[in-house]
Each structure stands twice: as structure tokens, then as C-alpha cells.
C-alpha positions in Angstrom: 44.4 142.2 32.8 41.8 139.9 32.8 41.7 138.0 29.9 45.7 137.5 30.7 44.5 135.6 34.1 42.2 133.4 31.9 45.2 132.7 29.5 47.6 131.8 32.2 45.3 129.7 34.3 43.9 127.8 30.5 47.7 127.1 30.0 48.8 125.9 33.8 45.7 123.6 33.5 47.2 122.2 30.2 50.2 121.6 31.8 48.8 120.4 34.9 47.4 117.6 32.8 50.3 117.1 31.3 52.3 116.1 34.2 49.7 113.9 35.2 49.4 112.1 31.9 53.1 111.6 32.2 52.7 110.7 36.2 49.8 108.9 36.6 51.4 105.3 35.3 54.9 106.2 37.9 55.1 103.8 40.6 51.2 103.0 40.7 49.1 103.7 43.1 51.7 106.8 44.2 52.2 108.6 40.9 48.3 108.5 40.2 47.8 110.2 43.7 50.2 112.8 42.9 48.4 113.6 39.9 45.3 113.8 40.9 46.2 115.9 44.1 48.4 118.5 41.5 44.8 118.4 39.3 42.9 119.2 42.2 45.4 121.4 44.3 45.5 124.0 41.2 42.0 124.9 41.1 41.2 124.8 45.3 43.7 127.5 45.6 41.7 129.8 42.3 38.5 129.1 44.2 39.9 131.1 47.2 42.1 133.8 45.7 41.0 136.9 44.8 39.6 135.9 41.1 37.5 132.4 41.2 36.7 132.4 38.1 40.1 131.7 36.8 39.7 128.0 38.1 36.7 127.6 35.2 39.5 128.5 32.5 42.0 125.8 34.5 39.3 123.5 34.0 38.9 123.9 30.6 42.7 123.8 29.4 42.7 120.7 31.9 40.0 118.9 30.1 40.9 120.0 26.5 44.2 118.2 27.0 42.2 115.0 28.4 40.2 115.0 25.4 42.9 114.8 23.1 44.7 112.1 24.8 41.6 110.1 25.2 41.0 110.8 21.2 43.5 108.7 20.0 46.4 108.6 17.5 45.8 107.8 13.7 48.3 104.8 14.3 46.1 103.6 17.3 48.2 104.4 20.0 46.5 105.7 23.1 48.1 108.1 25.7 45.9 107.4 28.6 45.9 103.2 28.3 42.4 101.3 29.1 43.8 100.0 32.0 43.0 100.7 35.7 45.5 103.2 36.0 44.0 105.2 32.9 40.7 104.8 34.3 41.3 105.9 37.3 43.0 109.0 35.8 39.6 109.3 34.1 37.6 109.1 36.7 39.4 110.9 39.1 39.3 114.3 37.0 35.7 114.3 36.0 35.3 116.3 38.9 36.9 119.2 37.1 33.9 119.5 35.4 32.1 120.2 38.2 35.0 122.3 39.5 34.3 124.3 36.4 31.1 125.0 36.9 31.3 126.1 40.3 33.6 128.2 39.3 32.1 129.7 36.2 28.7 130.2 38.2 30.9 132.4 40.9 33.4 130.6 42.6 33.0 131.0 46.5 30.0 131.4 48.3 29.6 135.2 50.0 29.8 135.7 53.7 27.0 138.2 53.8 
């Protein structure tokens, strides 16, 4: 059952990014807070549930998507514009790397 929690939570955070690919530009500054607070919403509430760890694989299927749209098309089209509101997109989820780190190094703290 594990590996199927890994799955799942690789494929929300491709979705997850997604959305806020397709958001971020919507009725700037509002659309870009929306994504980022989905991006970041996600993985707060794996941190706390039973299984932590599953917010490193969100991470990861987050970021995989961001890389591809950052990549490039062969016609030169761009999906995340070098504009402020692409940056800030940019910006604003680099912090998933350090989400995914926390994660992947145990999640939560103990309370012993």
C-alpha cells in the first residue's frame, strides 16, 4: 500500500502544478496567490497525516512538471512566461524543494 500512496501523492502534485500553471497568470496578483497557497496547502497537510513522507513524492511530481514547463517548446513557446508573474511562480515554489527534503528526511519532528 505504500508505494500506491507515493503514486497518488507524485500524481496530485503534478496536477497541483498544473492548476497553478494555468492559474498563476488569472486576475494577477489573486490567481498567483491561489496557486501558490494550493502548492503549499498540499504538502502541509502530508507533513501532519499519518505518512509524511508522501509530501517528498508531492514534491517531486510538483517540480518534474515545473521543469518541463520551464524547458521550453521546440517552437519557442514558453508555458511559464519571463515575466513577473512567471517569476514569481518560480520563486514561490522553490520552497518545495525544501519541503521535499524535510519530508524525505522524516517529515515531522517527534514529541518524545
Amino acid at each position: 500500500m505504500t508505494p500506491l500512496r507515493h503514486v497518488v501523492a507524485l500524481l496530485v502534485g503534478a496536477a497541483v502544478a498544473l492548476a497553478s500553471l494555468a492559474a498563476h497568470r488569472s486576475l494577477f496578483p489573486l490567481g498567483l496567490l491561489v496557486a501558490l497557497a494550493t502548492t503549499y496547502a498540499v504538502p502541509w497537510w502530508l507533513l501532519r497525516s499519518r505518512h509524511p513522507r508522501t509530501a517528498a513524492s508531492y514534491a517531486v511530481g510538483w517540480i518534474a512538471v515545473l521543469a518541463v514547463a520551464v524547458t521550453g517548446r521546440p517552437e519557442g513557446d514558453y508555458v511559464l512566461g519571463s515575466d513577473l508573474d512567471g517569476y514569481a511562480l518560480l520563486v514561490g515554489s522553490l520552497g518545495l524543494v525544501v519541503v521535499g527534503i524535510v519530508a524525505f528526511a522524516g517529515g515531522r519532528a517527534s514529541n518524545t
